[in-house]
N, C-alpha and C positions, 0 to 999 in steps of 0.2 A: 504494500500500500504506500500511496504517497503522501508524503506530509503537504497540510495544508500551507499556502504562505502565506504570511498577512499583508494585507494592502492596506497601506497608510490614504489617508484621505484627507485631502488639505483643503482649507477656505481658498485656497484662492483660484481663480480662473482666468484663465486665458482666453480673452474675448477673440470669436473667431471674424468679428466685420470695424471695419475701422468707420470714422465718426462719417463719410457719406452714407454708407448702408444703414448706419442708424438714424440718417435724417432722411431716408429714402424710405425708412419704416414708419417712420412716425409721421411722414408725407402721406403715405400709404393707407394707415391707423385715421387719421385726419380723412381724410377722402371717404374711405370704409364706414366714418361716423357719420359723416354730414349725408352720404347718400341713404343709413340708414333713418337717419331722424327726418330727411326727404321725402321719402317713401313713407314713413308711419304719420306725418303730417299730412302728404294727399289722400293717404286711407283714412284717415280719423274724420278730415274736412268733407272730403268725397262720401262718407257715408260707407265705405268699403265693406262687405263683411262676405267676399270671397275667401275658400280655405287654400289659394296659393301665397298672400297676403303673409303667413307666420313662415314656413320655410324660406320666404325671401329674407323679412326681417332678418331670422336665423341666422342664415350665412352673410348678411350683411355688416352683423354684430359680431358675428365670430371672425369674418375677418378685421374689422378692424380694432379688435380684442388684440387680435394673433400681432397685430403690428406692433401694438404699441409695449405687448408683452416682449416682444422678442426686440424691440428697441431698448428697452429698460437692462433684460438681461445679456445683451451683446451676443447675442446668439443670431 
């Protein structure tokens, strides 16, 4: 049998995008927001109460969740 090794685990990270990637995310995260509160503003005013209306919201939120997460953590 093999011995186990132990792997040490350090706080610190090595960002893999330097500071345009992360204003290209947070560009992106920004865009991602304003098209979502866009879209839930024409459907609230329009009276909307079609069921493709939440999966858009969805992915509109989740991407620009994803931007601004992955801006924050340089990934």
């Amino acid at each position: 049998m093999r011995e186990r090794a132990e792997v040490a685990v350090t706080e610190e990270c090595v960002p893999n995008i330097g500071e345009r990637g992360r204003r290209r995310r947070i560009r992106n995260g920004i865009a991602g927001l304003l098209a979502a509160l866009s879209v839930a503003a024409w459907a609230w005013i329009g009276g909307e109460r079609s069921w493709w209306i939440w999966p858009l919201l969805g992915a509109l939120y989740t991407y620009s969740a994803l931007g601004f997460f992955q801006a924050k953590e340089k990934t």
